[in-house]
C-alpha positions in Angstrom: 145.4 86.1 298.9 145.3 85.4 295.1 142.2 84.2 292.7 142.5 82.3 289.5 140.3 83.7 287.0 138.7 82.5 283.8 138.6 85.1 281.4 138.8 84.7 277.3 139.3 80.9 277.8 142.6 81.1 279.6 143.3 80.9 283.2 145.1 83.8 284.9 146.5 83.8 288.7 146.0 87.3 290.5 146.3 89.0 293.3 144.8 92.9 294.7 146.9 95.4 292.8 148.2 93.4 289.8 148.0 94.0 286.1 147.3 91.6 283.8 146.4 91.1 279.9 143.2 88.9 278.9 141.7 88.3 276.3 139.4 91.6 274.6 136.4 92.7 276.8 134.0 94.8 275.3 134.6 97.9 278.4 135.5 101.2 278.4 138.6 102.5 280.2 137.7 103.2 283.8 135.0 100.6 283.8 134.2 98.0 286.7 134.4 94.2 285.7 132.9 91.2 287.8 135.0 88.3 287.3 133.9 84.8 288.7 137.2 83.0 290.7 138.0 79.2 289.4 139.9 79.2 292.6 140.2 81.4 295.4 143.5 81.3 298.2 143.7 83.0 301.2 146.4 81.5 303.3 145.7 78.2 304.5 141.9 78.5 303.5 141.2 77.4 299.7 137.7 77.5 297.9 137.1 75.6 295.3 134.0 74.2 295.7 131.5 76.1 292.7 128.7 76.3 295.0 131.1 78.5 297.4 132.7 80.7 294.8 129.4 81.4 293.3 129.4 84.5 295.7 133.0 84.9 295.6 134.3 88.1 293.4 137.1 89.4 291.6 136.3 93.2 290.6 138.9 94.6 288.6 139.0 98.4 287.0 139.7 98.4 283.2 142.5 100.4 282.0 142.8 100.5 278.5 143.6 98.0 275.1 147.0 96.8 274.2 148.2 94.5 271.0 150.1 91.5 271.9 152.9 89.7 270.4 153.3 89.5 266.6 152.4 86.0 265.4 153.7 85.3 262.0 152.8 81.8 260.0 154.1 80.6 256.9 152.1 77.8 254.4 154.2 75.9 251.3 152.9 73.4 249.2 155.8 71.9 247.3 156.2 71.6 243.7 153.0 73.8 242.9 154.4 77.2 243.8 152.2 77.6 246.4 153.0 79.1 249.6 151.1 81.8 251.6 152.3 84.4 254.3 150.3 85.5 256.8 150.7 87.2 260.7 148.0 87.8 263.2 148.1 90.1 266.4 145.8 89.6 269.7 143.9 92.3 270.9 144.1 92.1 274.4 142.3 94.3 277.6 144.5 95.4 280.5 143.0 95.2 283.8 143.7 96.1 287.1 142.5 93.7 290.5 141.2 96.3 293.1 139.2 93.6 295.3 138.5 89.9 295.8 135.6 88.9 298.1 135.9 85.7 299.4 132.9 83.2 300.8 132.6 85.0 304.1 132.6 89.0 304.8 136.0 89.1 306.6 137.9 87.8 303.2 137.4 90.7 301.5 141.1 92.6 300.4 140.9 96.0 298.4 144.4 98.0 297.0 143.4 100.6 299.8 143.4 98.2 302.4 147.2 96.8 301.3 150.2 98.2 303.3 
């Protein structure tokens, strides 16, 4: 079963137990976050339909801040000895999936429930 998410205005594919980087949520570490499914996969059933994955869920446990890649940029104007250096650095929230709830009661997959 896996869930694409919308979170920071990027799309993300996960599934129960994975990490992943998004874009910075304003949570504390060990705080629970309700994220609303784009799209929602379990086997050979797929929801996409909005009206459906309104009660669909993706709950998934914050576990802390990280910086992402270094981003460096570099502006030159020629002949007028301008030119301007400049770098930028995401801040980015990890989280971790513990559970999606699909549609109907019996789609519902937690990390405890894995084997």
């Amino acid at each position: 079963m896996y869930a694409v998410i919308d979170a920071g205005g990027k799309q993300e594919r996960v599934s129960v137990g994975e990490r992943v980087d998004v874009e910075l949520l304003r949570a504390d570490p060990g705080d629970e976050v309700s994220l609303v499914p784009l799209l929602l996969v379990d086997g050979d059933d797929v929801v996409a339909a909005p009206d459906k994955l309104a009660s669909c869920a993706v709950v998934a446990t914050v576990l802390g801040e990280t910086k992402g890649p270094k981003i460096t940029g570099f502006t030159y104007k020629s002949k007028t000895r301008q030119s301007r250096r400049y770098g930028h650095r995401q801040r980015l929230t990890t989280l971790e999936i513990k559970s999606m709830t699909g549609p109907s009661a019996k789609t519902k997959h937690s990390s405890s429930e894995k084997s």
